[in-house]
VOPALUM-670087 format. One record per atom (N, C-alpha, C): residue in one letter; atom name; x, y, z. Coordinates in nm, 3 decimals. Last residue first. Example, Ala and Ser with C-alpha at 12.3 -4.5 7.8 and 13.67 -1.06 7.14 Angstrom:
<recs>
S | N | 1.285 | -0.225 | 0.708
S | CA | 1.367 | -0.106 | 0.714
S | C | 1.290 | 0.003 | 0.787
A | N | 1.319 | -0.569 | 0.780
A | CA | 1.230 | -0.450 | 0.780
A | C | 1.320 | -0.330 | 0.780
</recs>
This chain:
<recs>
X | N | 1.583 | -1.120 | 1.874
X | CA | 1.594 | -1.258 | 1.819
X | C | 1.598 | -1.326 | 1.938
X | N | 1.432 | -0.831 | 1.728
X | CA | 1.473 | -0.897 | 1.796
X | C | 1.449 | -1.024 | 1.778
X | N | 1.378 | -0.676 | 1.472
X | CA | 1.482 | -0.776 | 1.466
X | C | 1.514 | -0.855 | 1.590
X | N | 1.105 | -0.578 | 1.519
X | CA | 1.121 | -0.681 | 1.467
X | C | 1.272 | -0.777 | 1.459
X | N | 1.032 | -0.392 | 1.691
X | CA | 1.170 | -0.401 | 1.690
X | C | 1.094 | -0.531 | 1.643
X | N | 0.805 | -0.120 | 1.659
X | CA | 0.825 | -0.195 | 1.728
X | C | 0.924 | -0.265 | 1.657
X | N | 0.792 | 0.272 | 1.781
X | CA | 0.821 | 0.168 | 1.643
X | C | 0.844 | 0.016 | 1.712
X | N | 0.661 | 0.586 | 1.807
X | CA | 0.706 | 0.444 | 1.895
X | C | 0.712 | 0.358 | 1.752
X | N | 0.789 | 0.904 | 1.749
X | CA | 0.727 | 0.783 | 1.699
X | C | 0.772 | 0.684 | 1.784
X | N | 0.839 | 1.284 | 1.797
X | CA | 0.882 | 1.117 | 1.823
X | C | 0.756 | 1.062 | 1.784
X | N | 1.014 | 1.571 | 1.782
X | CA | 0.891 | 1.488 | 1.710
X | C | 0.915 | 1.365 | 1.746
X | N | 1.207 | 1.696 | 1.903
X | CA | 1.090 | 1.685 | 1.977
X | C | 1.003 | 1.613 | 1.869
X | N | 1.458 | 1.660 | 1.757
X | CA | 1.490 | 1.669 | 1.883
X | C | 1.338 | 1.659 | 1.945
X | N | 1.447 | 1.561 | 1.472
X | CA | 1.433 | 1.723 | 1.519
X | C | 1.434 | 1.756 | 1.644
X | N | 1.288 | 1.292 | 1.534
X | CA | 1.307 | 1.354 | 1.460
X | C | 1.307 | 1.536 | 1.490
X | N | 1.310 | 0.970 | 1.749
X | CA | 1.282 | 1.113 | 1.765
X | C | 1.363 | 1.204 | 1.653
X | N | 1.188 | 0.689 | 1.887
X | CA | 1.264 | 0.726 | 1.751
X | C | 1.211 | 0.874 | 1.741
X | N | 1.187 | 0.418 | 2.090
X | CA | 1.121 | 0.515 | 1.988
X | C | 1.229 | 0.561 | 1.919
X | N | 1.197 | 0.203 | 2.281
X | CA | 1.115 | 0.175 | 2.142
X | C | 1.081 | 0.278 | 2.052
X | N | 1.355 | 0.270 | 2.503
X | CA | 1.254 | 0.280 | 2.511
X | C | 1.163 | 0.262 | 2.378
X | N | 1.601 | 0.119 | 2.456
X | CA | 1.546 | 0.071 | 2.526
X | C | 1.358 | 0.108 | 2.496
X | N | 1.662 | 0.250 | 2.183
X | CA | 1.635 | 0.114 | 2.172
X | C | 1.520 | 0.089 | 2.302
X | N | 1.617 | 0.578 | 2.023
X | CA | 1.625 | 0.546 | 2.188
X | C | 1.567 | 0.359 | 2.216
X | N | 1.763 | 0.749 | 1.777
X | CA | 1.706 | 0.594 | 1.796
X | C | 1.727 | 0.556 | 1.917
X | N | 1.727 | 1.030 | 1.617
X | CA | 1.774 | 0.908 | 1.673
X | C | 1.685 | 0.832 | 1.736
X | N | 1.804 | 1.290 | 1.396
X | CA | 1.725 | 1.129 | 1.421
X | C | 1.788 | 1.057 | 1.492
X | N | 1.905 | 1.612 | 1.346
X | CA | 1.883 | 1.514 | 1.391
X | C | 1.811 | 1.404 | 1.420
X | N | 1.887 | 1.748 | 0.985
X | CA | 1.872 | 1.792 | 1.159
X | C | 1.935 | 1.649 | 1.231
X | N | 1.951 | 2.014 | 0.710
X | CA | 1.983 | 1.880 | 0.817
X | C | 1.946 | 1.841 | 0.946
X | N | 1.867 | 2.044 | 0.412
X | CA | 1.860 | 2.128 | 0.554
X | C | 1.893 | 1.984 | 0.635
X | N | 1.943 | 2.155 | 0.078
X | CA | 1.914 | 2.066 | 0.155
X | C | 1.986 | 2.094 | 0.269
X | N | 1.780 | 2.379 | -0.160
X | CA | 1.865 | 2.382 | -0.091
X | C | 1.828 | 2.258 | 0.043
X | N | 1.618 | 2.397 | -0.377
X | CA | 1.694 | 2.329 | -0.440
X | C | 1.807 | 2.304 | -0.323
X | N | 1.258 | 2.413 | -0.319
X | CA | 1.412 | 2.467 | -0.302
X | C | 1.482 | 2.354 | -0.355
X | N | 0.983 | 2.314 | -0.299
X | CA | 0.974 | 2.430 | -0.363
X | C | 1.145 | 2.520 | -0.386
X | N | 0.970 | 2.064 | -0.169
X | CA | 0.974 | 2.094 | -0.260
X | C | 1.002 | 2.243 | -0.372
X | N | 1.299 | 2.135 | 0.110
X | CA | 1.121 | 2.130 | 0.061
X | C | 1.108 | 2.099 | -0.109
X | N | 1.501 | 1.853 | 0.233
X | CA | 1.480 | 1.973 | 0.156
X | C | 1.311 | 1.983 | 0.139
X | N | 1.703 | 1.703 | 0.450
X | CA | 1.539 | 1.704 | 0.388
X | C | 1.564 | 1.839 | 0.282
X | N | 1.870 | 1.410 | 0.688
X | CA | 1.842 | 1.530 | 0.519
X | C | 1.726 | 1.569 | 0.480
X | N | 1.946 | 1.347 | 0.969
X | CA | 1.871 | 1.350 | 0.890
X | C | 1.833 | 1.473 | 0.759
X | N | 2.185 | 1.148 | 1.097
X | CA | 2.181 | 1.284 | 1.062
X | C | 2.087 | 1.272 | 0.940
X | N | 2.163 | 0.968 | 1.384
X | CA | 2.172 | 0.984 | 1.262
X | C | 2.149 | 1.145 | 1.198
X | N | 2.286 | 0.764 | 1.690
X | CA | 2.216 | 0.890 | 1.634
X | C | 2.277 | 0.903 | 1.490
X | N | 2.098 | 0.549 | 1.913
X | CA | 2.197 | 0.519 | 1.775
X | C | 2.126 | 0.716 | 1.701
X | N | 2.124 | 0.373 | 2.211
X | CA | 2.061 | 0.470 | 2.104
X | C | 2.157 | 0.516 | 2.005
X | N | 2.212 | 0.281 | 2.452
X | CA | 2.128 | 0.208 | 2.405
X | C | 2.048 | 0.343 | 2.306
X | N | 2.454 | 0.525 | 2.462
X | CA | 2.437 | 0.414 | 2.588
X | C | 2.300 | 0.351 | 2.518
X | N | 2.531 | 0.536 | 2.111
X | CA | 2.513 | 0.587 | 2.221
X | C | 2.464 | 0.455 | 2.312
X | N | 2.712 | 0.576 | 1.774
X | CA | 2.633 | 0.496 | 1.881
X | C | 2.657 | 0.566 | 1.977
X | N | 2.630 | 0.784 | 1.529
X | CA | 2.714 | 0.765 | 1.633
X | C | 2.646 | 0.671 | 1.754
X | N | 2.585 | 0.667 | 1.150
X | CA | 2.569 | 0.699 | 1.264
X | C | 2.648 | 0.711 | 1.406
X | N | 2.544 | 0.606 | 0.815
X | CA | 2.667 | 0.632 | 0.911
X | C | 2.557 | 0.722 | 1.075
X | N | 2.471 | 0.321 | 0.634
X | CA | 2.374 | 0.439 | 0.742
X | C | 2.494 | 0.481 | 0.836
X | N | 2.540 | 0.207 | 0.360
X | CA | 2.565 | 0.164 | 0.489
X | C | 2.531 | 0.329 | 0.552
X | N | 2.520 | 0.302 | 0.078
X | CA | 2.385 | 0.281 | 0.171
X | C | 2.452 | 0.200 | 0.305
X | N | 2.816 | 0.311 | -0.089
X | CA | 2.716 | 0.180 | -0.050
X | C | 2.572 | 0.155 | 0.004
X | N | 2.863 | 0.593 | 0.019
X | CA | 2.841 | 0.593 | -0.105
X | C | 2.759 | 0.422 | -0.158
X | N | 2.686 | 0.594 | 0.345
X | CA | 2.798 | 0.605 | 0.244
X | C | 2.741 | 0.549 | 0.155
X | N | 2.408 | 0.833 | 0.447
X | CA | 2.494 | 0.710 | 0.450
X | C | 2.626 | 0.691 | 0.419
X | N | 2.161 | 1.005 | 0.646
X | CA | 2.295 | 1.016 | 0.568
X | C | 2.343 | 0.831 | 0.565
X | N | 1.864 | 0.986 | 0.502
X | CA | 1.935 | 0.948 | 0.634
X | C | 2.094 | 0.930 | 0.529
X | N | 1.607 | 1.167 | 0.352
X | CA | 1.706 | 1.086 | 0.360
X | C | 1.779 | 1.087 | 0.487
X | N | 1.368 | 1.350 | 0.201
X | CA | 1.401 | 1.307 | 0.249
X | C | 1.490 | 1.210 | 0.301
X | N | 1.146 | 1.621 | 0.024
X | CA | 1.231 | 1.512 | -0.009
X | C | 1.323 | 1.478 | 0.139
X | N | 0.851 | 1.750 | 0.101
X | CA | 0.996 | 1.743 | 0.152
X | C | 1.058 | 1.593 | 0.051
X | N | 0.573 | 1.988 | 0.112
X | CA | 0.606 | 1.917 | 0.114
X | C | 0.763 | 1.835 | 0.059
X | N | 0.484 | 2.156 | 0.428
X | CA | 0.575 | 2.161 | 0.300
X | C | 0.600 | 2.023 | 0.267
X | N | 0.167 | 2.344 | 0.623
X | CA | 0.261 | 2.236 | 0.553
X | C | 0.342 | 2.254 | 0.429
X | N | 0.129 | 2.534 | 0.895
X | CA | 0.162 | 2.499 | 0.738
X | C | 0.256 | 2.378 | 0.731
X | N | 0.147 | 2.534 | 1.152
X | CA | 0.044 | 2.448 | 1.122
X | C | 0.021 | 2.461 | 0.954
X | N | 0.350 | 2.682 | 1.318
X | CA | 0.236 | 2.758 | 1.248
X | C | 0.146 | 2.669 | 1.210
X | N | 0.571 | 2.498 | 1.285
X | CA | 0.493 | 2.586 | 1.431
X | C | 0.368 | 2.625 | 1.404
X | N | 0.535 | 2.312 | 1.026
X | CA | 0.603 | 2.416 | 1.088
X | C | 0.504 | 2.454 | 1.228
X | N | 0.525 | 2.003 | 0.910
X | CA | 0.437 | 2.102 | 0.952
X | C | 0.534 | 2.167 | 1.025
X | N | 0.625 | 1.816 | 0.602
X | CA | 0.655 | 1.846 | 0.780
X | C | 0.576 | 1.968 | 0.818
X | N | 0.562 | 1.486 | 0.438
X | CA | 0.549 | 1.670 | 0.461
X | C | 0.593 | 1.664 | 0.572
X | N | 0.776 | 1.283 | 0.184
X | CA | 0.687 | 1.350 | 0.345
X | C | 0.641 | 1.476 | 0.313
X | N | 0.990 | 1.080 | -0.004
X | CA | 0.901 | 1.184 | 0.012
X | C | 0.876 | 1.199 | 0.150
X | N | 1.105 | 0.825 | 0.019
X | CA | 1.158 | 0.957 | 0.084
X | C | 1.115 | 1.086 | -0.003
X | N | 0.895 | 0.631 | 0.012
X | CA | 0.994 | 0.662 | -0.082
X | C | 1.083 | 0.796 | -0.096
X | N | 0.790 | 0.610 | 0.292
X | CA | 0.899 | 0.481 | 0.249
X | C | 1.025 | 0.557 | 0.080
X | N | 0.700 | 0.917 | 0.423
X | CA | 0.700 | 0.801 | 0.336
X | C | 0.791 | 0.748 | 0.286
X | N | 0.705 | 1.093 | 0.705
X | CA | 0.822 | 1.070 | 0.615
X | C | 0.709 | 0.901 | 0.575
X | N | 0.583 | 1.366 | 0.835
X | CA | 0.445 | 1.279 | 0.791
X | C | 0.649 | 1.200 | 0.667
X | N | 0.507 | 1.581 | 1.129
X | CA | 0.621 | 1.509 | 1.000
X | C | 0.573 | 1.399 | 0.946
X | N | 0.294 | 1.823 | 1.272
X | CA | 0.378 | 1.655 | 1.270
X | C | 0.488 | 1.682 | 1.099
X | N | 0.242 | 1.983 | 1.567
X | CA | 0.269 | 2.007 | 1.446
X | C | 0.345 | 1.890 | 1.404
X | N | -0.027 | 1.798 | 1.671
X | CA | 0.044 | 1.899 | 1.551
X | C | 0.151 | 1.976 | 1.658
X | N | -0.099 | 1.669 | 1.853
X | CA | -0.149 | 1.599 | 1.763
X | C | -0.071 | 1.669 | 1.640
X | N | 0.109 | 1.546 | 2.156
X | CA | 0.009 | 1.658 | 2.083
X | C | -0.023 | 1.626 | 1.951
X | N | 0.291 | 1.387 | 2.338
X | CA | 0.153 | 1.448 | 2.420
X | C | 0.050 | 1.547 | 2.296
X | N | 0.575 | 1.476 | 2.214
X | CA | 0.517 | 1.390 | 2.308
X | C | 0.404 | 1.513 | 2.360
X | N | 0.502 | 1.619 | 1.832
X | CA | 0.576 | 1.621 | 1.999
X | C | 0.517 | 1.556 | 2.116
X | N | 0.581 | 1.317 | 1.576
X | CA | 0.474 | 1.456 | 1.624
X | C | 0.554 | 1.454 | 1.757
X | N | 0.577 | 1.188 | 1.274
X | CA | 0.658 | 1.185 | 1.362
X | C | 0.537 | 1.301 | 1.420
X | N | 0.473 | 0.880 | 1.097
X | CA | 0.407 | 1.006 | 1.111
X | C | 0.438 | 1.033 | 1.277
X | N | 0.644 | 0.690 | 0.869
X | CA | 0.603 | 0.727 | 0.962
X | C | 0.554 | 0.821 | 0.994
X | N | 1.014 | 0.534 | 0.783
X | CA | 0.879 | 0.598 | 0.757
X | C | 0.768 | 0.575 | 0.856
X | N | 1.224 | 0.375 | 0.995
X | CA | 1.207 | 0.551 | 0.976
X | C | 1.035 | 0.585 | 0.923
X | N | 1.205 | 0.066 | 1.071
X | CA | 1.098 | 0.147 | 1.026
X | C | 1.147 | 0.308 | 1.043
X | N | 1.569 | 0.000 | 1.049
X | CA | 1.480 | 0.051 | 1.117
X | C | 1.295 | 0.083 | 1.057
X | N | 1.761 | 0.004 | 0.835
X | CA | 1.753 | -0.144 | 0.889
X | C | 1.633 | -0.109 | 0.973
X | N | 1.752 | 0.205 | 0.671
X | CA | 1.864 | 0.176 | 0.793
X | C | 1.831 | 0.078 | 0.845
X | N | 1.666 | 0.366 | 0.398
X | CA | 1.643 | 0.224 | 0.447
X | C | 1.775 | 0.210 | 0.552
X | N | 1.676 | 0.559 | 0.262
X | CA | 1.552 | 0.562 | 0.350
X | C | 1.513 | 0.415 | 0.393
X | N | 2.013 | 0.782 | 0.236
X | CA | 1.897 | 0.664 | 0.182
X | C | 1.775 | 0.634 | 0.244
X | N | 2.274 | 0.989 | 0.069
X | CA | 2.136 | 0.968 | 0.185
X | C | 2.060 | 0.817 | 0.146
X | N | 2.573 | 1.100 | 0.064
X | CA | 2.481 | 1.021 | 0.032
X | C | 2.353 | 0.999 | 0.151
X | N | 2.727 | 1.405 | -0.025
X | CA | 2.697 | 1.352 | 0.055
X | C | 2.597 | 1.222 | -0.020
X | N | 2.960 | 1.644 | -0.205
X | CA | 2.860 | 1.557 | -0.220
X | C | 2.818 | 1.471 | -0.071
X | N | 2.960 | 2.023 | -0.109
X | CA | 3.021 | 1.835 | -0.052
X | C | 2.907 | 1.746 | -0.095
X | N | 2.901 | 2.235 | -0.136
X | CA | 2.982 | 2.201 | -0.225
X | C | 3.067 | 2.092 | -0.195
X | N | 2.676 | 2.231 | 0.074
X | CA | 2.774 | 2.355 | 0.083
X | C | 2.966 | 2.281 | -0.023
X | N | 2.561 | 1.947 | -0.025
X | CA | 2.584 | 2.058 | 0.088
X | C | 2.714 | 2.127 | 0.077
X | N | 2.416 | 1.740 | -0.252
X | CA | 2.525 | 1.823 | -0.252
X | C | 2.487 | 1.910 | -0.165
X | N | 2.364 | 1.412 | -0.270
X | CA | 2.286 | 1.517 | -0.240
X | C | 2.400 | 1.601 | -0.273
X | N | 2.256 | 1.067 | -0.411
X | CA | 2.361 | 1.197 | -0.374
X | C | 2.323 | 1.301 | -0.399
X | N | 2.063 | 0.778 | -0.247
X | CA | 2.078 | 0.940 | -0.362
X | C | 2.178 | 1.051 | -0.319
X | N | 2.004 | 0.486 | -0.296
X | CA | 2.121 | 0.566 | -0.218
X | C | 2.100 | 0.666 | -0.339
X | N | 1.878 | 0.145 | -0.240
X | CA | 1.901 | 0.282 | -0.330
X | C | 1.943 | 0.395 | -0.165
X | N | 2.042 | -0.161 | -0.172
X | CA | 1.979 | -0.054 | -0.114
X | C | 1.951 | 0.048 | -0.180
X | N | 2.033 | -0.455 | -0.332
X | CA | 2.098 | -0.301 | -0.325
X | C | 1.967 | -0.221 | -0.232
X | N | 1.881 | -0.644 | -0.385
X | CA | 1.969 | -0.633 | -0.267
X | C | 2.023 | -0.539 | -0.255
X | N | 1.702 | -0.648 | -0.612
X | CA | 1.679 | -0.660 | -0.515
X | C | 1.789 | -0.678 | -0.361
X | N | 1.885 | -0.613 | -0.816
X | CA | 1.815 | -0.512 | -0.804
X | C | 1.725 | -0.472 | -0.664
X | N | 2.059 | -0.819 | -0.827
X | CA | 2.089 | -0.720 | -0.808
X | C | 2.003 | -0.573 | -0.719
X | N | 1.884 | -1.064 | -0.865
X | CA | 1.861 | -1.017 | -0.769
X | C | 1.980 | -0.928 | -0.690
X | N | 1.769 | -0.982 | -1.126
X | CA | 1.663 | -0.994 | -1.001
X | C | 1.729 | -0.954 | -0.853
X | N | 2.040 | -0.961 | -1.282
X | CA | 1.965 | -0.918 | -1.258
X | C | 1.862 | -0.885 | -1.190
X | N | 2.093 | -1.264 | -1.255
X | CA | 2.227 | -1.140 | -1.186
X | C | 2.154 | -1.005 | -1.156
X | N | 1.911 | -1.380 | -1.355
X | CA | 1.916 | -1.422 | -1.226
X | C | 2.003 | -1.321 | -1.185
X | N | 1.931 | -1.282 | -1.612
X | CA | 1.778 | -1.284 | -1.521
X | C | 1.831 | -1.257 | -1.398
X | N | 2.173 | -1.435 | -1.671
X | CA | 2.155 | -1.263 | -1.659
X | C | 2.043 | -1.222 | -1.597
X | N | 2.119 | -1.696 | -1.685
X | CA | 2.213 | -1.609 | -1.600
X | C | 2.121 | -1.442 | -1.578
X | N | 1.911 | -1.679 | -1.886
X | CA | 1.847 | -1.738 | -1.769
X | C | 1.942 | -1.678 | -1.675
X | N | 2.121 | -1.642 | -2.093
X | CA | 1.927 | -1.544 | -2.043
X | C | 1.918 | -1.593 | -1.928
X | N | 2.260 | -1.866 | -2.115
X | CA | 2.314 | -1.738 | -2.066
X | C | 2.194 | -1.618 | -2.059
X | N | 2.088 | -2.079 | -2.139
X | CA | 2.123 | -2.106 | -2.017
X | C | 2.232 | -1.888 | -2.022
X | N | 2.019 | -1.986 | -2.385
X | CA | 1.883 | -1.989 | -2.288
X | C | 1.940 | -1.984 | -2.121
X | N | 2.253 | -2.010 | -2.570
X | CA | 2.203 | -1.906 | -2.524
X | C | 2.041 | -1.925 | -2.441
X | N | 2.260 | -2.326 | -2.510
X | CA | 2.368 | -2.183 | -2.451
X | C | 2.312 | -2.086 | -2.462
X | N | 2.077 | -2.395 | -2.672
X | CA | 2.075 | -2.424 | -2.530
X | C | 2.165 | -2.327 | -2.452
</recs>
């Protein structure tokens, strides 16, 4: 009976370890580990593009994969992340109703990781990658 009731623990420490952690991958910039993750409490994944046009877009999936299209209308395809700490808490700078993040990517084809900007305009419901790609996202946490 003891050992069923100590399986049955460990299940349970187990399930729902696995399920409350955030995953969090350490990157290395210019010989500084950093942490990234693809969960900020926000929909990030998505298919980002410039107000009013159909290309050149950013295409970021839940498992921080994507592609991003260059000026040119080539595609690469990218590993992806939102800086965090070593926990997955999402370090950002708040603003008058917008929250800015520093976004990680690298291509597949490099070993070298490139940074830009993401932020988060509340009032107006969007969310802008690289200063001109934006997505409308709708706000489930409101209460």
């Amino acid at each position: 009976m003891k050992s069923l009731h100590l399986l049955l623990t460990t299940l349970f420490f187990v399930a729902s370890h696995s399920y409350s952690q955030v995953h969090v991958d350490q990157i290395t910039y210019n010989g500084k580990d950093r942490y990234i993750t693809t969960t900020i409490g926000y929909p990030v994944p998505g298919t980002y593009a410039p107000t009013g046009l159909k290309e050149p877009i950013t295409v970021l999936n839940p498992d921080g994969t994507g592609v991003i299209q260059a000026n040119d209308l080539s595609k690469m395809k990218i590993n992806w992340g939102i800086e965090c700490t070593e926990e997955g808490t999402p370090v950002f700078k708040e603003g008058f109703n917008s929250a800015s993040y520093t976004f990680w990517y690298r291509t597949n084809d490099s070993n070298a990781w490139n940074y830009s900007q993401f932020s988060i305009h509340f009032a107006k419901k969007k969310m802008f990658l690289m200063g001109e790609r934006v997505k409308e996202y709708e706000d489930y946490n409101v209460q």
